[in-house]
N, C-alpha and C positions, 0 to 999 in steps of 0.2 A: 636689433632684429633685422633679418635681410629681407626682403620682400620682394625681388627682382633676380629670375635663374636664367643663365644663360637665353639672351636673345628671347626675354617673352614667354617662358615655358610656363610661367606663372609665379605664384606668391605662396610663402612658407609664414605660416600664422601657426602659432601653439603646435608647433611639431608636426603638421599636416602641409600636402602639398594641394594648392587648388588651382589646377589647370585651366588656363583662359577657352572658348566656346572653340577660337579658331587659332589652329597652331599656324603658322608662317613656314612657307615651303620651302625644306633644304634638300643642296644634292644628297644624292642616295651615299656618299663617302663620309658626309656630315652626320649622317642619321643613324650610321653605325658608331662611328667613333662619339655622338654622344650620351653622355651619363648625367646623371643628376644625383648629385650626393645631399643626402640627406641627416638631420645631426642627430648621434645615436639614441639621443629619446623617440626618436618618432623612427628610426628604422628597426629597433628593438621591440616595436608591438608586435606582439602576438593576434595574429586575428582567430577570433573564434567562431567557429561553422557550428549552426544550431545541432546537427549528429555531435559535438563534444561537449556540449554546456552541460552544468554540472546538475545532475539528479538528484532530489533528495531519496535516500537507503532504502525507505521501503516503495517509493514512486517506478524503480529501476524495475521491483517487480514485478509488481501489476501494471501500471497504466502504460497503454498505447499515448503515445504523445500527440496523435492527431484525433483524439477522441477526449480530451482532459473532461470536458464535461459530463462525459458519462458516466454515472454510477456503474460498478462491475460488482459480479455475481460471482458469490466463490460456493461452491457444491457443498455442503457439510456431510461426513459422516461419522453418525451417531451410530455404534454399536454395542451390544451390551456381551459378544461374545465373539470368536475368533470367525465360527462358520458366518456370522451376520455379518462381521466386515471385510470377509472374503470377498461375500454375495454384492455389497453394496460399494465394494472401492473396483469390483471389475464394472459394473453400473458405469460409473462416474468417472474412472482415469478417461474414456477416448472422448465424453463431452465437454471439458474444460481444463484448459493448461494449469487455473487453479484451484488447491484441493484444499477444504480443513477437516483433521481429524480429531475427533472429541475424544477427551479419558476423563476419565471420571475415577473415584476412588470410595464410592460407599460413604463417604465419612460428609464432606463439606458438600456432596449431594447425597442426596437417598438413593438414587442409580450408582451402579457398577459399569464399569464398558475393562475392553482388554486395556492391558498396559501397554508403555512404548516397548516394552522387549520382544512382545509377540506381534508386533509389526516386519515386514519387509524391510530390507534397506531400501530405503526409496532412492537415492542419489542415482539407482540404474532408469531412472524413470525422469521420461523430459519436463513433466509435471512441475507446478511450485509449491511446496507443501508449507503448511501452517499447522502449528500444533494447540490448540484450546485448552487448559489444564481446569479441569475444574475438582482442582483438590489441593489439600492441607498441605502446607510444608513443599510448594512447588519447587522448591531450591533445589530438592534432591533428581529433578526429573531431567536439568537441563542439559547435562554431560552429555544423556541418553538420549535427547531429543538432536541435538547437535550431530554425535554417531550417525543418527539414522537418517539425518538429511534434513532435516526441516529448516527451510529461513524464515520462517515467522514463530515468535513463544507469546501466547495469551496467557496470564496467567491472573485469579481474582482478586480485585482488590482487598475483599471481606475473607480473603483465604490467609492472612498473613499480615503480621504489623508491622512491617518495614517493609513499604513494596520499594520503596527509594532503592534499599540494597540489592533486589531481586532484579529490579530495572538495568542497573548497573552491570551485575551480573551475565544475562542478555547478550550488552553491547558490549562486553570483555569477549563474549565467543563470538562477536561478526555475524550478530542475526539480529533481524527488525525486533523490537522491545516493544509489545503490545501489553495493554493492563484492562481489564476486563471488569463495567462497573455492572450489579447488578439495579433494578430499575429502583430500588429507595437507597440509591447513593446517595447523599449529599453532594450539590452540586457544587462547594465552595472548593469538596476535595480533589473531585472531577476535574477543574479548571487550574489547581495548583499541581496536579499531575499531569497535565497536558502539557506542561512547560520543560518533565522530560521523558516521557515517552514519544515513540516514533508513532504509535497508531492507538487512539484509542477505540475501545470493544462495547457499545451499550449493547446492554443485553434487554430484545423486545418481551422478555418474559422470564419469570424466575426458572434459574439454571436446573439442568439435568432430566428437563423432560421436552417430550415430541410433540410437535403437531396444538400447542396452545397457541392463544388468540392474542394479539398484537397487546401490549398495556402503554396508556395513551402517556403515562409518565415519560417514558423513554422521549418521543417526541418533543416533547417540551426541554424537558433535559439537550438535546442536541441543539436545537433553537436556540437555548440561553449559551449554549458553550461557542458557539457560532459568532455570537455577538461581541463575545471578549477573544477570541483565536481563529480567525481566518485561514489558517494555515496548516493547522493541525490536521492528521488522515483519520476521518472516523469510520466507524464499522459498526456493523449494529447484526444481530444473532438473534434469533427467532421470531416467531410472526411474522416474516416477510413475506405474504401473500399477493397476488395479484390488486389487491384493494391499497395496500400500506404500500408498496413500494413506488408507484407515484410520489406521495406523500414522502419520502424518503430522501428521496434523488432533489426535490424540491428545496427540504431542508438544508440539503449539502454535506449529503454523505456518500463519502468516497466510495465504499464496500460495504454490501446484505448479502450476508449467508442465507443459504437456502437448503431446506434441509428434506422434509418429507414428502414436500409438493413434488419434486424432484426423484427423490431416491424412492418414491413407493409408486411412482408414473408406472403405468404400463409402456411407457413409450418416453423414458428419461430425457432423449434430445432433444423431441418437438418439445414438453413443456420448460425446460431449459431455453430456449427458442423465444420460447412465448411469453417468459418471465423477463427476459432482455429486451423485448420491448417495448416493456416499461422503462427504461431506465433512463431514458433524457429528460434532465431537468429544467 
């Protein structure tokens, strides 16, 4: 190994050059004509600037990278007919770059909301959209959620027995694979499906209705999944009120939906506003 470069310039250790404190002064004809050749393991690094380090798929689209700590708030809306989520997605597109929209099918909830067909194309919208499925046989919706723009699919665990394949499915079309547990999941399931989805969904209260009271399972549930997966993006849907979301962001959860606090405001921004700050954990 050579350890001595031209006249002093320094020492070549594992492929790195380490320049001594004081160079030794040459004429200015000397200081052009010298080079320092380097052996092509250490002139072939690539350096990498923290603007290209690699992102995990659904991190790209929500988190601001100078804010990791912060829990982020995504708007939910809950509609159960076209005029209501007319009313409630012009509310909510200019207060948050992200959106999720609920469907429902009657069957695996007792609510109804519109379908993905009678939505917009959203892709004309600078928005992030996520799609919530809360129904039976979600396999048939993803073609259609895809179409319309959405990069996130939530779809229930207790909606289907193979979510492994539906998961899968997902990340064949190049969108974040969310799975969605309701609050008496088993947590043994919780934590063997965290291993391949991109984001997991607790849900603070049983699905398909509004404005109910936080259920303290959920909490515990994220605590325990916390402890075996440090890594994982969690999210959590309903009851995220001013009281719980403290309590949230604590635990270490990435995203809380926010749904009626918000979308029934007479002044959607300010409590928008007011629900983020909460959110330092």
């Amino acid at each position: 190994m050579r350890r001595d470069i031209n006249a002093g310039l320094g020492r070549l250790e594992n492929g790195l050059l380490f320049p001594k404190t004081k160079m030794p002064a040459l004429p200015n004809q000397q200081k052009r004509n010298l080079t320092v050749k380097l052996p092509v393991a250490a002139s072939k690094i690539k350096r990498q600037s923290p603007s290209t380090a690699h992102i995990p798929i659904d991190s790209g689209l929500y988190d601001n990278l100078k804010e990791d700590r912060k829990m982020k708030l995504i708007p939910t809306i809950f509609a159960h007919n076209k005029k209501e989520f007319e009313e409630r997605f012009k509310k909510i597109l200019p207060i948050s770059k992200n959106i999720q929209i609920d469907f429902m099918d009657g069957k695996f909830v007792k609510a109804k909301s519109i379908q993905p067909r009678d939505i917009p194309n959203l892709a004309k919208f600078k928005n992030n959209f996520e799609a919530h499925l809360m129904c039976l046989h979600p396999e048939k919706y993803l073609s259609t959620l895809k179409q319309k723009g959405f990069k996130k699919i939530f779809f229930h665990f207790e909606a289907t027995k193979n979510p492994e394949k539906i998961l899968n499915q997902i990340k064949s079309l190049n969108l974040t694979a969310g799975i969605a547990f309701n609050p008496n999941a088993p947590i043994k399931k919780i934590i063997e499906l965290s291993n391949l989805a991109d984001v997991l969904l607790f849900m603070g209260h049983t699905p398909g209705v509004e404005g109910v009271s936080f259920n303290p399972k959920t909490l515990e549930k994220i605590k325990a999944l916390r402890k075996t997966n440090k890594k994982i993006k969690i999210q959590v849907d309903g009851g995220a009120s001013p009281r719980i979301i403290p309590k949230l962001a604590k635990a270490g959860v990435n995203y809380a939906n926010i749904g009626s606090y918000v979308s029934k405001s007479k002044n959607p921004k300010q409590a928008f506003k007011k629900l983020n700050r909460l959110c330092k954990s």
